[in-house]
Steps between C-alpha positions, in 0.01 A plus 500: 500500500760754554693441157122572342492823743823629419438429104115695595744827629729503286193490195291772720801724591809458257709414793821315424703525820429177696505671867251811350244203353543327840413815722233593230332178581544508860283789503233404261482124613427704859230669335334250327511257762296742768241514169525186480444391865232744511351307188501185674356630835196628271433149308510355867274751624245454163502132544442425856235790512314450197531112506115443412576727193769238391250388197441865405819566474657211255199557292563886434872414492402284155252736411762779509762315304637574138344165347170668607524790311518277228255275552198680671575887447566485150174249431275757714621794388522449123129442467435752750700770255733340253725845507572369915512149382807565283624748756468286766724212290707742414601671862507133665789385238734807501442527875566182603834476243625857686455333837672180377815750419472695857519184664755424303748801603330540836601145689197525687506247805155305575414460852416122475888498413630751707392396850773205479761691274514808755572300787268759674330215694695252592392564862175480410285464216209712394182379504393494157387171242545477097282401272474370060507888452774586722838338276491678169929481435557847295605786710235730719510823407335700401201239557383391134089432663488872608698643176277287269213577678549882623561532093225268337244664784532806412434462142150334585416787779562776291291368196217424777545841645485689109162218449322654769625816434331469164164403674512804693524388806620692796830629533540282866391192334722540160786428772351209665748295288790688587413425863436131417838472320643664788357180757619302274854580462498493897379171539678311203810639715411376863412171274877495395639555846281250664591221267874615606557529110638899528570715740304810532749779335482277257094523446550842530725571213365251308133680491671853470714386166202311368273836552744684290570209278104498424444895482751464221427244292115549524573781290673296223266197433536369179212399432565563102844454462635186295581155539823595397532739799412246723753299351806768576365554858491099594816490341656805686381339814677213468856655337450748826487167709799329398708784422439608938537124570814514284639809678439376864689172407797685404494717830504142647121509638391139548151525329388166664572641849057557575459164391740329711424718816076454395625087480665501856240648692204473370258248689383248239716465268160446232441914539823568323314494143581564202227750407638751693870504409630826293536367178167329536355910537690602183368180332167649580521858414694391174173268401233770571633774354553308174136354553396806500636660207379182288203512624434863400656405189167279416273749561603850609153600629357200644160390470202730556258260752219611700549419937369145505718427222806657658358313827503154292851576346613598895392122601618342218855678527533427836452118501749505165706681711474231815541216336831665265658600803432202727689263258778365653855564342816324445741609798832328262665605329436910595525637155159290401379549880563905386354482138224381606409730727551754257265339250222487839530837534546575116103362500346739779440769301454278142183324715366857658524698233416179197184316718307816438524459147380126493188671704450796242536205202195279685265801492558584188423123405195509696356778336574357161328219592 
């Protein structure tokens, strides 16, 4: 851990001179681990008072997740208003690849994995349990639930807030969602610290970068741009990937390290998975994106369908959706375990924004008939 920490300074700072690295991370490893011990006393705190809520809690710690965003926000909010639906796909991918390269830079320490790194407690252990949530093996921060989400979130509250600004409603309701988005942002982040997954500065900056992240690119949807601009940006993504993994090798940064600490003390060893792994996320935002841009590529405008047929198409999508995702996938050898996963995700958007077609084809059948 300290040849990671000194390699950390010397990429932070510049620093060459082995005793100014060393007394630069004397005094930010003194920092960090009061933050961190503070971190720790707060996930004890959260779980043994709000034990009962223990259900609550793992369920909006998957609900808040990236794969979500994906798979529930995107569905919802593309038939709700297929300008959000795009944006919403849009945000989730860039957002979630910019976290993957914080993390990357950052080091972040989990707290699962840092309560027997720090040697903090070796006179006595805190209080606190892990669960299938809990031993995700990138880096923690910022945290990638409340970047994702504090990003994807805010692109569905403010096209609620300008919908029932349009219907003339008051100006204290047109912010309802803004407070709603607010709640949620707070208790995605408790989620995170109670399942001992990040520690709370990490929540924090998570949901501020994804806020700006999301202000940003809600302004730039491209929801006309071409396939071949979909293209350059998946590919960008991924030359941006290995060219920072490239760099950190040759500052002699271990790129395995989150894995192997995630391996050691995690639980169960069954809730290290696969799905959650780094590369796994760029697989993902790789496959979407291009998704995307094909799928505008068959028909620019979508389908014109009154609200039980967008209700059908909602169903229908989401059971394609299930039963693509649920499929079980090839662990060995990881380059077919990864292209895979990027064909899975490649389909989201092909099946969201394509099932409504197969609807508007049927009526038009019907009536001919």
């Amino acid at each position: 851990m300290l040849e990671r920490t000194l390699v950390e300074a010397r990429w932070k700072y510049g620093i060459k001179h082995q005793a100014v690295t060393l007394i630069v991370i004397v005094t930010q490893g003194q920092v960090m681990d009061c933050i961190h011990t503070y971190g720790i006393w707060m996930a004890e705190i959260l779980q043994n008072r709000t034990k009962s809520l223990e259900n609550l809690w793992l369920l909006i710690t998957h609900v808040g997740g990236p794969k979500a965003a994906f798979l529930f926000v995107f569905p919802c909010s593309y038939f709700f208003c297929r300008r959000t639906g795009v944006a919403v796909l849009w945000v989730a991918a860039v957002t979630e690849w910019l976290n993957l390269m914080l993390k990357c830079v950052l080091f972040g320490e989990r707290p699962f994995w840092w309560i027997g790194e720090s040697q903090a407690f070796i006179n006595k252990l805190p209080k606190v349990r892990q669960y299938s949530s809990t031993c995700e093996n990138g880096p923690g921060s910022p945290s990638g639930h409340a970047m994702v989400t504090a990003a994807v979130w805010w692109v569905v509250a403010s096209s609620l807030r300008s919908f029932l600004y349009r219907r003339n409603c008051s100006i204290p309701v047109t912010y309802i969602p803004y407070l709603l988005y607010g709640t949620l942002l707070v208790v995605v982040g408790i989620s995170r610290v109670f399942v001992l997954a990040h520690f709370p500065h990490q929540v924090v900056t998570g949901s501020i970068a994804g806020l700006v992240v999301g202000m940003y690119l809600n302004s730039r949807v491209p929801e006309k741009r071409s396939f071949r601009f979909f293209v350059g940006v998946a590919v960008s993504l991924l030359l941006g990937t290995l060219i920072l993994n490239a760099g950190l090798r040759q500052l002699g940064v271990d790129l395995s390290w989150s894995l192997a600490l995630a391996k050691k003390w995690c639980s169960r060893s069954e809730w290290v998975r696969p799905d959650v792994a780094p590369f796994t996320s760029l697989a993902r935002d790789c496959g979407a994106l291009l998704g995307l841009g094909l799928a505008q590529h068959w028909k620019p405008g979508g389908w014109p369908l009154p609200w039980w047929a967008q209700t059908v198409s909602l169903a229908l999508s989401s059971v394609a959706l299930y039963l693509v995702c649920s499929a079980p996938l090839p662990l060995r050898p990881p380059a077919l375990y990864y292209g895979l996963f990027f064909v899975k995700f490649a389909m989201v958007p092909q099946i969201v924004v394509l099932v409504p077609g197969l609807i508007h084809f049927m009526m038009r059948k019907m009536k001919r008939s």
